[in-house]
Biotite code that builds the C-alpha atoms (Angstrom):
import biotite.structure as struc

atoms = struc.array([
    struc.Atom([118.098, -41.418, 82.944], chain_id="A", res_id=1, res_name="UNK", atom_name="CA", element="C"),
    struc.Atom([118.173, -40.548, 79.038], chain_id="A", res_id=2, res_name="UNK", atom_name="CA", element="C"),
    struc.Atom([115.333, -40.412, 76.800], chain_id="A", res_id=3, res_name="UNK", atom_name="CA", element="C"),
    struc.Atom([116.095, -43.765, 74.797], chain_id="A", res_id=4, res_name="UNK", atom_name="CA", element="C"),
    struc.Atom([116.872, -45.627, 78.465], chain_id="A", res_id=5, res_name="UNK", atom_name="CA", element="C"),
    struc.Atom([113.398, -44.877, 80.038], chain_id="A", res_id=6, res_name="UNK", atom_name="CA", element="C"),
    struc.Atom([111.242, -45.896, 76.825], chain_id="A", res_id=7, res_name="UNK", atom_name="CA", element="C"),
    struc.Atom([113.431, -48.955, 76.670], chain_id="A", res_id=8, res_name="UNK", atom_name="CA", element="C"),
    struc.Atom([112.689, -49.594, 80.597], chain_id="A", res_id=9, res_name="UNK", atom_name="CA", element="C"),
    struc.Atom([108.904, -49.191, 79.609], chain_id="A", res_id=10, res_name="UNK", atom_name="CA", element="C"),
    struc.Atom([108.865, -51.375, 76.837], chain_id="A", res_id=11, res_name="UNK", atom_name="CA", element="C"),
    struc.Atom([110.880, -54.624, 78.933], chain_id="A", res_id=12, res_name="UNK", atom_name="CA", element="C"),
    struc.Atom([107.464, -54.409, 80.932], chain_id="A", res_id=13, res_name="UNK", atom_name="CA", element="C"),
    struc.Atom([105.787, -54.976, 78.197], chain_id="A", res_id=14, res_name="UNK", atom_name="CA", element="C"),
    struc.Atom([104.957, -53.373, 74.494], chain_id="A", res_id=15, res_name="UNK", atom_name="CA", element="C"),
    struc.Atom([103.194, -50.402, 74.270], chain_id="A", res_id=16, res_name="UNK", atom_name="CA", element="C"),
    struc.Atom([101.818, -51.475, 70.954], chain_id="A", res_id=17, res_name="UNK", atom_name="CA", element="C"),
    struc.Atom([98.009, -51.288, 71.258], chain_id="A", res_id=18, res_name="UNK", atom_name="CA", element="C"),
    struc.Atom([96.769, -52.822, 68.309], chain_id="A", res_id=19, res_name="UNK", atom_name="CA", element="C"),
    struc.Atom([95.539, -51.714, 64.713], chain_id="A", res_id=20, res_name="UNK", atom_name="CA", element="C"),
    struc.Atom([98.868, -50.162, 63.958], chain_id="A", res_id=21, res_name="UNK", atom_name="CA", element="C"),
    struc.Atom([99.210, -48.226, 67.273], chain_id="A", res_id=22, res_name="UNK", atom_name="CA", element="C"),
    struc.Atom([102.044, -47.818, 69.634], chain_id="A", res_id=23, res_name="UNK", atom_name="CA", element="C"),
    struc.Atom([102.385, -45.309, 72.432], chain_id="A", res_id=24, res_name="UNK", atom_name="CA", element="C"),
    struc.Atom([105.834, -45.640, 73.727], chain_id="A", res_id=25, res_name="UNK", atom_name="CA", element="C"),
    struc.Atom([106.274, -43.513, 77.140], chain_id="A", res_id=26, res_name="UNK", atom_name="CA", element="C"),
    struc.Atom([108.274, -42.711, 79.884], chain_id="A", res_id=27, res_name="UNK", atom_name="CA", element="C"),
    struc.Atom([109.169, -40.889, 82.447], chain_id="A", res_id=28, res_name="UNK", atom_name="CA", element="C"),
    struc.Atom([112.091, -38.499, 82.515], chain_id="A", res_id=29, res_name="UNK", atom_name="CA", element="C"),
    struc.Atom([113.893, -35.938, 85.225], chain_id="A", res_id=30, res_name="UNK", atom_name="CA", element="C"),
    struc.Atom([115.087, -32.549, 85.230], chain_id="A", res_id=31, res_name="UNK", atom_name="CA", element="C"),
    struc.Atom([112.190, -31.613, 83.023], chain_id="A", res_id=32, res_name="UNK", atom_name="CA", element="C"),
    struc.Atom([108.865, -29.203, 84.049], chain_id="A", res_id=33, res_name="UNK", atom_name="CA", element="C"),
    struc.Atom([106.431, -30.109, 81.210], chain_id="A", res_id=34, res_name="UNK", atom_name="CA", element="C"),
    struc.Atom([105.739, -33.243, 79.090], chain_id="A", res_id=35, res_name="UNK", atom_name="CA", element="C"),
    struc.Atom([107.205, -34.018, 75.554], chain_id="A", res_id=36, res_name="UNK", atom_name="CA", element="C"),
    struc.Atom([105.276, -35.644, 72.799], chain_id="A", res_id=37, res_name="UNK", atom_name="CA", element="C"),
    struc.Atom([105.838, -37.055, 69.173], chain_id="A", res_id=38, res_name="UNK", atom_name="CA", element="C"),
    struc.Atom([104.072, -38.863, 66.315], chain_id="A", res_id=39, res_name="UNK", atom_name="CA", element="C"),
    struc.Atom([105.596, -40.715, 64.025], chain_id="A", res_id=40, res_name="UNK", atom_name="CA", element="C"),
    struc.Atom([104.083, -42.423, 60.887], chain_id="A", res_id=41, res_name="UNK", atom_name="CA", element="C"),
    struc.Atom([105.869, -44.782, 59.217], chain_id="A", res_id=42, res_name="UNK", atom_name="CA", element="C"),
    struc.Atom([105.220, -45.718, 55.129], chain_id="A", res_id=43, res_name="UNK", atom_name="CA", element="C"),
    struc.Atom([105.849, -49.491, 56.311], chain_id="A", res_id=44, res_name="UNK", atom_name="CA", element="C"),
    struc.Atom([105.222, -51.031, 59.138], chain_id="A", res_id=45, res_name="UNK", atom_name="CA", element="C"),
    struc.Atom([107.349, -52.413, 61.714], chain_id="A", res_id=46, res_name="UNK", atom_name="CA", element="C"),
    struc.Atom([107.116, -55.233, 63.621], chain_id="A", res_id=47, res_name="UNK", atom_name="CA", element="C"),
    struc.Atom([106.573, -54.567, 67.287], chain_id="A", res_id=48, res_name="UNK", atom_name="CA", element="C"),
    struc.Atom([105.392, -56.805, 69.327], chain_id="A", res_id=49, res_name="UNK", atom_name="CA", element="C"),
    struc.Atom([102.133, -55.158, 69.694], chain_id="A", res_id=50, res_name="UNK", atom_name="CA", element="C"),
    struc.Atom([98.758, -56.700, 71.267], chain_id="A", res_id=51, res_name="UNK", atom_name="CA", element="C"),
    struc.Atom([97.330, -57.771, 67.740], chain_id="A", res_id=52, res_name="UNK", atom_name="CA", element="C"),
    struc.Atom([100.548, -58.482, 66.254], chain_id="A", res_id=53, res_name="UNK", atom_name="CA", element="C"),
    struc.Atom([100.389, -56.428, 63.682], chain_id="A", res_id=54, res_name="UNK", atom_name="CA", element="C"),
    struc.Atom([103.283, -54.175, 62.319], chain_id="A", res_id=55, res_name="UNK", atom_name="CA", element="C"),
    struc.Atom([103.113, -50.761, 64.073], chain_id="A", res_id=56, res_name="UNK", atom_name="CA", element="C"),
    struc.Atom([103.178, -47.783, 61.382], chain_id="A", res_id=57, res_name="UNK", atom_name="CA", element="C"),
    struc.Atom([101.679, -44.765, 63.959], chain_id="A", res_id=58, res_name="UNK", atom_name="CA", element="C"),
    struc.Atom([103.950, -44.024, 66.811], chain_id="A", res_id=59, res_name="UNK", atom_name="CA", element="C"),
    struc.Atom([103.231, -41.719, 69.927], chain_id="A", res_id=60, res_name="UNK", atom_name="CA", element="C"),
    struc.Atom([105.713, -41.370, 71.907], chain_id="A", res_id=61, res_name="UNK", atom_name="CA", element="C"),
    struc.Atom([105.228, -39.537, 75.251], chain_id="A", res_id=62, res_name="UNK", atom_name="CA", element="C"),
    struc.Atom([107.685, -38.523, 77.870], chain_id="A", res_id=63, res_name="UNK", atom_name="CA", element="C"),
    struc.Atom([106.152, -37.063, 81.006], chain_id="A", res_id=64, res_name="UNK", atom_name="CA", element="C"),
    struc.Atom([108.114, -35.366, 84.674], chain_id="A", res_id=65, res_name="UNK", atom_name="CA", element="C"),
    struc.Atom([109.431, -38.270, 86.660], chain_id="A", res_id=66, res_name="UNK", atom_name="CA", element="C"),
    struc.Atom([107.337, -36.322, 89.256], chain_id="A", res_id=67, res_name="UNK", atom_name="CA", element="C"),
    struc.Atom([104.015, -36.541, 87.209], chain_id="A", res_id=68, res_name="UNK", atom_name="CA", element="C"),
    struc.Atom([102.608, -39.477, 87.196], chain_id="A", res_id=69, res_name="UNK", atom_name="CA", element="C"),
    struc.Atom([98.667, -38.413, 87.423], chain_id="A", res_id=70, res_name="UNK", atom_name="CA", element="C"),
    struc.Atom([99.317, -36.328, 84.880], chain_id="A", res_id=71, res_name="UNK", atom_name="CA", element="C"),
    struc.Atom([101.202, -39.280, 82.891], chain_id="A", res_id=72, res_name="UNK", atom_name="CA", element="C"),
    struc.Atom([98.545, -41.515, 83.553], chain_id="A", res_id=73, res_name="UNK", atom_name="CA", element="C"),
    struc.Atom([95.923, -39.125, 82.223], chain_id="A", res_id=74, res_name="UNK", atom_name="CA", element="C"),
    struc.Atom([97.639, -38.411, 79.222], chain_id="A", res_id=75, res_name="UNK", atom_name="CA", element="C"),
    struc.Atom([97.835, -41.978, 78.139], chain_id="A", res_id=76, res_name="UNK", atom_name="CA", element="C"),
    struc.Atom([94.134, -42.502, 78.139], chain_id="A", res_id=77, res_name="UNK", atom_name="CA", element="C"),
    struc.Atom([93.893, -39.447, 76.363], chain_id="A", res_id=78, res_name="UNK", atom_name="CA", element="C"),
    struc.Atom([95.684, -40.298, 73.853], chain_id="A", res_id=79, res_name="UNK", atom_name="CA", element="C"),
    struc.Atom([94.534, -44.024, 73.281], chain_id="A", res_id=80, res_name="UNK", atom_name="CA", element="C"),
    struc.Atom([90.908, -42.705, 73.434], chain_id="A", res_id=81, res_name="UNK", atom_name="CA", element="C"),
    struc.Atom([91.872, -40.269, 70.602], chain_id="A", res_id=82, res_name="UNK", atom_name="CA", element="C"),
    struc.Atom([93.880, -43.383, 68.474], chain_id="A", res_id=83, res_name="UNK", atom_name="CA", element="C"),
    struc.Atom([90.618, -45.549, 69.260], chain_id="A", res_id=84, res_name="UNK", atom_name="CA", element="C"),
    struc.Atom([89.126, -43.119, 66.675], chain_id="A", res_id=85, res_name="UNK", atom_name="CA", element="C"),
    struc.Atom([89.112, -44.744, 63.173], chain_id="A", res_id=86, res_name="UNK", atom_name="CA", element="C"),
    struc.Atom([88.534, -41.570, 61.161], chain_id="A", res_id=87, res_name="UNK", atom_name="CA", element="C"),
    struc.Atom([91.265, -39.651, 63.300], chain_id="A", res_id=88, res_name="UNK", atom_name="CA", element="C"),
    struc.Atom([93.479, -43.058, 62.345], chain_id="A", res_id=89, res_name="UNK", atom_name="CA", element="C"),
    struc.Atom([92.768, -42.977, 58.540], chain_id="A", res_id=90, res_name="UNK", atom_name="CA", element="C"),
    struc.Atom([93.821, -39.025, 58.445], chain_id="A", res_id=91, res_name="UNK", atom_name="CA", element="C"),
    struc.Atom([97.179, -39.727, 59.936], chain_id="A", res_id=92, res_name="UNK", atom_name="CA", element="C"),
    struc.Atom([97.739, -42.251, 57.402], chain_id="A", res_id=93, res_name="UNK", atom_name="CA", element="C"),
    struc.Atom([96.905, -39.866, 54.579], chain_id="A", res_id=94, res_name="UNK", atom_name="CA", element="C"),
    struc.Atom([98.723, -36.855, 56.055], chain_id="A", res_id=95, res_name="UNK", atom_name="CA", element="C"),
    struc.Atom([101.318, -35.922, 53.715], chain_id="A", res_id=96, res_name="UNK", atom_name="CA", element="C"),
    struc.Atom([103.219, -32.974, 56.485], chain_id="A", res_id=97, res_name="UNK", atom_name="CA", element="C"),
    struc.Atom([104.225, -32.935, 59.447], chain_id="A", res_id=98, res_name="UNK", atom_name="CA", element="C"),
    struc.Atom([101.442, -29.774, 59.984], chain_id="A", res_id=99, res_name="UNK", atom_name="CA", element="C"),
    struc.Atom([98.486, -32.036, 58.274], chain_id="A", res_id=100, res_name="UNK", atom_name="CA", element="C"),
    struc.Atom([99.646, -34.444, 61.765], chain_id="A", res_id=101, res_name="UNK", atom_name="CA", element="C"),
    struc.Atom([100.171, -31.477, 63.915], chain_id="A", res_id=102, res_name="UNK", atom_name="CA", element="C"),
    struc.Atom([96.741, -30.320, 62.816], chain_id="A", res_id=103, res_name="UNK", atom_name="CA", element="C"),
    struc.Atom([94.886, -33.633, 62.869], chain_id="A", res_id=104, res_name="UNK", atom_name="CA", element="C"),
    struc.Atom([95.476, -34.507, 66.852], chain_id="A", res_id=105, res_name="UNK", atom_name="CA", element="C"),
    struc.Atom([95.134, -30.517, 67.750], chain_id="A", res_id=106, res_name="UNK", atom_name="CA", element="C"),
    struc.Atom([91.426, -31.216, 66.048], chain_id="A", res_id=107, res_name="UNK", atom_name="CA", element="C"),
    struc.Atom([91.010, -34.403, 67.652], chain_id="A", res_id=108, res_name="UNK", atom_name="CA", element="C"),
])
């Protein structure tokens, strides 16, 4: 299974938009030994279904082992617990690099 076909198989359970903006797309993928993760911030937002519906315009897509589902799991409410944070929110909006993003969830 591809990258695009397991966040697509996610999201016909049901969107992974969260609210306030938020969406963490995820999956689960083989032939891979560590998880994959990337934030995307959009200038406009998009609509996507999400729990508020309200356009999305922060992304966080995560891909995780097919064999790794506690660690999946885990990672999710990580990283909703860290987007639940309105400060950590309003920095990604005002990043202006990709490092100012890289730098804002290392901190977080």
């Amino acid at each position: 299974m591809d990258i695009l076909e397991s966040l697509m198989n996610r999201e016909k359970l049901g969107s992974t938009g969260i609210g306030n903006g938020i969406a963490i797309p995820h999956g689960r993928i083989k032939n891979s030994s560590k998880a994959v993760a990337v934030l995307l911030v959009t200038h406009k937002g998009v609509n996507y279904d999400a729990i508020d519906k309200r356009p999305v315009d922060i992304f966080f897509a995560l891909l995780v082992p097919e064999d790794q589902c506690d660690t999946h799991l885990a990672t999710l409410a990580s990283i909703a617990k860290t987007f639940d944070n309105k400060d950590v929110l309003r920095k990604i909006r005002r990043a202006e690099t990709d490092l100012d993003l890289y730098n804002i969830i290392e901190a977080a």
